[in-house]
N, C-alpha and C positions, 0 to 999 in steps of 0.2 A: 678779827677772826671769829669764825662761828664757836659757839657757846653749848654745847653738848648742853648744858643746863639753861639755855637763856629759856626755852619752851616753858619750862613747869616746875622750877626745883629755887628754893628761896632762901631767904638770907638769915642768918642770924648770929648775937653778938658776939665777939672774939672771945674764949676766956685760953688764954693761955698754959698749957701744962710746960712746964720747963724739963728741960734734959740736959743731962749732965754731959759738960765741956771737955771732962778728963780723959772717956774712955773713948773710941773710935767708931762712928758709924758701924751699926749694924747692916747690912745690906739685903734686902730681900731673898727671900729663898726662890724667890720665881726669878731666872736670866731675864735681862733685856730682851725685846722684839724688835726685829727689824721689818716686818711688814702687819700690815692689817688685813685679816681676810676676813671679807664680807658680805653681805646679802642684804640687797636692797628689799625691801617689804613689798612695794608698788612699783614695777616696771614693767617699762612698753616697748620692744625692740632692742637696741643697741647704743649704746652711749658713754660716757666717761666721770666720772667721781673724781675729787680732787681739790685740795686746799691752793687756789693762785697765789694769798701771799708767801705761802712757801715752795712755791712753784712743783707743785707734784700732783702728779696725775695718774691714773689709770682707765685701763677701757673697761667696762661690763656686759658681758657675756648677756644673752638674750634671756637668762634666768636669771640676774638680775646679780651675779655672783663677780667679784674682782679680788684683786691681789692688789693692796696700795703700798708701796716700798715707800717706810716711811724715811725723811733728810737726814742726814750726816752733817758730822760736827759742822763742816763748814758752813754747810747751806745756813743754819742757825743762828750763825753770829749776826750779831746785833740787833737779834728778834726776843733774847732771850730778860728773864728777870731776876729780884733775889727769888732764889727757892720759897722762903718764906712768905711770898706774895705771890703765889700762884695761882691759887680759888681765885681771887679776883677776875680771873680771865674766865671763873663761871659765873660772875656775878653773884657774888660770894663777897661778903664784905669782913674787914679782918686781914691779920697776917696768923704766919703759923709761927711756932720753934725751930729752927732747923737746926741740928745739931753739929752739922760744918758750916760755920758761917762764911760768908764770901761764894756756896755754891749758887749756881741759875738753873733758872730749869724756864718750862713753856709746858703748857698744857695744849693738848690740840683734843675737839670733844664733838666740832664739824668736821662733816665735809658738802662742798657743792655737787649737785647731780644734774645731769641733762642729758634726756633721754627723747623717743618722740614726742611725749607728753608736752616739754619743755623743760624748764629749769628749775630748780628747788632746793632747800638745803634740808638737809638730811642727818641726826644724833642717830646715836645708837644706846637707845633708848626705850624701856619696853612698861606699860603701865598693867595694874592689874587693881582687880575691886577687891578687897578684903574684907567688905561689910556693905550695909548698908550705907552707910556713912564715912567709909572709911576707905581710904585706898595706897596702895605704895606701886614705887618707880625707882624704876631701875635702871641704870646710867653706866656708863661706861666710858673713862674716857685714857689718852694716854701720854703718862706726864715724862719728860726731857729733863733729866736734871746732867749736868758737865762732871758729876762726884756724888759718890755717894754718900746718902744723907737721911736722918729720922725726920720726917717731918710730924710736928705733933699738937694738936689745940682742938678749936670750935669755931666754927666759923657762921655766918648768918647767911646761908642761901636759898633767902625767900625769893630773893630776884630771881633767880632760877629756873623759877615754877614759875612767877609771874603769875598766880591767883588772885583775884582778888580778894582781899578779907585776910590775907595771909603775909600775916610783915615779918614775921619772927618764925625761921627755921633753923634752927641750931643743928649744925653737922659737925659731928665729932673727927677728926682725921686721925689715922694712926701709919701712915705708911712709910715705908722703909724704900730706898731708892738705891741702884746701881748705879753706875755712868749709862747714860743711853736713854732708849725709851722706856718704859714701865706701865705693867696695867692695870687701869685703878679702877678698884667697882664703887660707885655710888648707891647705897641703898635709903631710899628714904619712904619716911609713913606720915601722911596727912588725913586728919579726921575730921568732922562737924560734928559737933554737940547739937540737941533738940533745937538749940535756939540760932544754930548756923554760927556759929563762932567756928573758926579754923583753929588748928594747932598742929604742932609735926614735929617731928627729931630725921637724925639722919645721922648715917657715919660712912666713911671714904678709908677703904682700904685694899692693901696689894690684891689683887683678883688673882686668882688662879686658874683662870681660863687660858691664859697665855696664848697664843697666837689661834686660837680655836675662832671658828666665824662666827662673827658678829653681826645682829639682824640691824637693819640701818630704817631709821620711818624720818616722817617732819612730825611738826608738831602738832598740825589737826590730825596724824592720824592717833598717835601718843593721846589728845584729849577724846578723841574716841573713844580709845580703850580707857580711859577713865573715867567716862561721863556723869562727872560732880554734874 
């Protein structure tokens, strides 16, 4: 599966915050979504966006705009994981806490696009310069869990970003989960020091945009906009 973070957003090491077994998931104040709406950044004509291994699809509009109805329980079964190892599908190394253990969930953070152009894969994903030296990225992607669940740690999603120079990103997660799909914003900040040394933090939590549209690019265009 495509990697919302495999482009530009990197790993780093697990420290675990534990949560208490006794009381009952909290569950996000944001519902569940059942579709994606979104806008492609770069489009040519008419074409379709769409995850094959979960077999869905949509068409896009000549502005570059779609509606992706995303899968039902069914379609899911036995694509799914523990909750607690989810980021790994951002290349993200690490598990989390989850607070109902036995729940699954699946992260979905691509999708494929094919348009006149041809074909491409495409996050939804937006970078911006905040210094000279300094820049953050913004990610978006949206997690399946079967129950609701706290998921809660650090994870190392240097792979992500795939920088060079840059092994250790520590993202902190704090997100709380329905039954369904869920929408998680990734924010992260990557710097250079005088002497080109990298470093960055980051934290993954419930987005509040909820079903609002989502700008969709690949990754050259994402390191465009951030031109280390």
């Amino acid at each position: 599966m495509n990697s919302l973070l495999r482009f530009v957003l990197p790993a780093a090491a697990l420290a675990l915050t534990a949560c208490s077994q006794s009381s009952p998931p909290q569950a996000s104040d944001q519902p569940p979504v059942t579709v994606i709406q979104g806008k492609v950044a770069t489009w040519s004509g008419t074409g379709t966006v769409g995850v094959p291994e979960l077999n869905v699809s949509a068409p896009v509009g000549t502005d570059g705009t779609f509606t992706l109805t995303l899968p039902g329980d069914a379609s899911l079964t036995g694509r799914t994981r523990a909750a607690a190892d989810v980021m790994t599908s951002l290349n993200c190394s690490g598990s989390l806490q989850s607070s109902q253990a036995g729940t699954l969930g699946l992260v979905l953070t691509g999708l494929n696009a094919r348009d006149a152009s041809g074909t491409r894969q495409l996050s939804a994903v937006e970078g911006e310069k905040t210094g000279l030296l300094s820049r953050r990225v913004h990610a978006r992607a949206w997690l399946y869990t079967d129950g609701a669940t706290q998921l809660r740690g650090t994870v190392n999603c240097a792979g992500l970003l795939n920088i060079p120079g840059l092994s250790n990103l520590p993202v902190e997660v704090a997100v709380n989960t329905q039954r369904g799909w869920n929408v998680v914003d990734l924010n992260l900040n990557v710097s250079a020091n005088v002497f080109g040394q990298l470093s960055g933090s980051g934290t993954a939590a419930n987005s509040t945009a909820g079903s609002a549209t989502t700008t969709w690019r690949t990754m050259a265009e994402l390191q465009a906009q951030l031109g280390f």
